[in-house]
C-alpha positions in Angstrom: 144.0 31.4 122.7 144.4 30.8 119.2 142.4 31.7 116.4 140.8 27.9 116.1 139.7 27.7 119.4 138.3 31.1 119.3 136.0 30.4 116.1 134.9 27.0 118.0 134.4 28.2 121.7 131.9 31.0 120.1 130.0 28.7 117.9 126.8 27.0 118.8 125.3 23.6 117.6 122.3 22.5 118.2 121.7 18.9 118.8 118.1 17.8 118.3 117.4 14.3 119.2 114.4 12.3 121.1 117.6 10.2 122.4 119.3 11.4 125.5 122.0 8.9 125.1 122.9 10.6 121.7 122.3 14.2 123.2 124.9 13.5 125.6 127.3 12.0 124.3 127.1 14.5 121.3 127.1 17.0 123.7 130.1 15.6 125.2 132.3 15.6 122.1 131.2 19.0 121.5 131.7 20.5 124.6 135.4 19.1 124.5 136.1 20.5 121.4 134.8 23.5 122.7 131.7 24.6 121.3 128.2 26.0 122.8 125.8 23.2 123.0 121.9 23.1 123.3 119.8 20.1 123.3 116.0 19.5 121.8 114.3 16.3 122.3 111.4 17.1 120.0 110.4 19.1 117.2 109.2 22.1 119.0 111.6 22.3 121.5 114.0 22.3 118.3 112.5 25.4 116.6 111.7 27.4 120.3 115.7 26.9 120.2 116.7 27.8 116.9 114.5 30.8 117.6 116.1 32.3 121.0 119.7 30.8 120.5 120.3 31.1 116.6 122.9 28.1 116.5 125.2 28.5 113.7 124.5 24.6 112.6 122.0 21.9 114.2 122.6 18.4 114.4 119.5 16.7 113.3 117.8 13.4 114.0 115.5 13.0 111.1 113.1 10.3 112.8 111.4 11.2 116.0 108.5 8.8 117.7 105.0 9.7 116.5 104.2 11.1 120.2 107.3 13.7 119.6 106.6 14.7 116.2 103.4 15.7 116.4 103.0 19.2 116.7 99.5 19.9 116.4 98.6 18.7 112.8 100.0 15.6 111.1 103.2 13.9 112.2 106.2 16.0 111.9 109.9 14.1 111.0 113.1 16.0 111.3 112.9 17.5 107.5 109.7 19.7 108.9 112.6 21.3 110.6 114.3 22.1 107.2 111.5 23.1 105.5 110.9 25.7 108.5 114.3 26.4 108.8 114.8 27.3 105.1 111.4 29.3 104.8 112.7 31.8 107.9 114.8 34.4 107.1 116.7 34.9 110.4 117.6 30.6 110.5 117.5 29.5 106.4 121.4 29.7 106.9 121.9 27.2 109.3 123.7 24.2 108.5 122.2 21.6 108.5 124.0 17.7 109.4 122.1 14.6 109.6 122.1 12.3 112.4 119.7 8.4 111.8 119.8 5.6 112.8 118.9 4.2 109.9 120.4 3.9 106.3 121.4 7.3 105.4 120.9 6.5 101.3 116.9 6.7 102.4 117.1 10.8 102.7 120.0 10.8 99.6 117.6 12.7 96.9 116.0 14.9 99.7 118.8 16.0 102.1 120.6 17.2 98.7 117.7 19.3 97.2 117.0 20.7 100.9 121.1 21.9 101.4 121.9 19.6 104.3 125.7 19.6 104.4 126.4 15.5 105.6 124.3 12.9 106.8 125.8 10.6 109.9 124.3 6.9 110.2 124.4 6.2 114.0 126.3 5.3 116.4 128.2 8.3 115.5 131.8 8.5 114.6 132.6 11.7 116.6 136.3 11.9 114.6 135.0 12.4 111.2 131.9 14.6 112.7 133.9 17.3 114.3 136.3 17.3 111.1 132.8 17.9 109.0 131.6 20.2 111.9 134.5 22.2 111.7 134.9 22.4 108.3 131.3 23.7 107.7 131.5 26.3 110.8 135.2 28.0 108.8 133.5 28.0 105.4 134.5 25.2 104.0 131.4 23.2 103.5 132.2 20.0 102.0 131.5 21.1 98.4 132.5 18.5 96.3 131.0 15.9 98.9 127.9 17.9 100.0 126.8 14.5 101.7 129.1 12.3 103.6 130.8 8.7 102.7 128.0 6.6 103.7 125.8 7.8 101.1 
């Protein structure tokens, strides 16, 4: 076993998406590269995760249905998560990658200021994801591109 598989077979992404398709197909690519995967449809099954699994990056969907999001007070998108994330002390390290289906130039200004590594427009191209994955995970965040091409 060499030292690339090692750092990948003991690293573990959570996906967090209300769309099972996604999940598993996410999962899939994952898996096969050989990482840990968990899976959160919702916004509180995302941070219950995050809190008993400590991922060392999440996958995030930023829009969730208005029956997910809700979490007991006003509806909830995926950059609740961040704002969470970066105000806990045992998760505000986490990478961060965002996963939409829709334009990902819409969360430009905010996924900067919040620290989110890239930003993925669905369908995914699981390639350039795992290069970005990988990247991130050996410490070599994307710095001079802290969000991907399509933004």
């Amino acid at each position: 076993m060499n030292a690339e598989t090692t750092l990948s077979s003991s690293a573990k992404i959570l996906v967090v998406d209300d769309d099972k398709v996604i999940q598993r197909t996410v999962a899939t690519a994952l898996n096969k590269a050989g990482y840990k995967v968990f899976a959160a449809a919702d916004i509180s099954a995302a941070l219950s995760t995050v809190r008993m699994e400590k991922p060392d990056l999440m996958l995030l969907d930023i829009s969730f249905p208005l029956d997910f999001a809700n979490v007991g007070g006003p509806a909830q998108d995926g950059f609740f998560v961040v704002e969470w994330l970066r105000r806990t002390p045992e998760a505000n390290k986490i990478p961060i990658i965002i996963i939409s289906s829709t334009d990902p130039v819409k969360y430009k200004d905010q996924a900067s200021t919040k620290g989110i590594v890239a930003c993925f427009r669905k369908p995914l191209n699981h390639e350039e994801l795992l290069l970005v994955i990988k990247s991130t995970l050996d410490g070599n965040a994307v710095s001079a591109q802290p969000l991907s091409p399509e933004i």
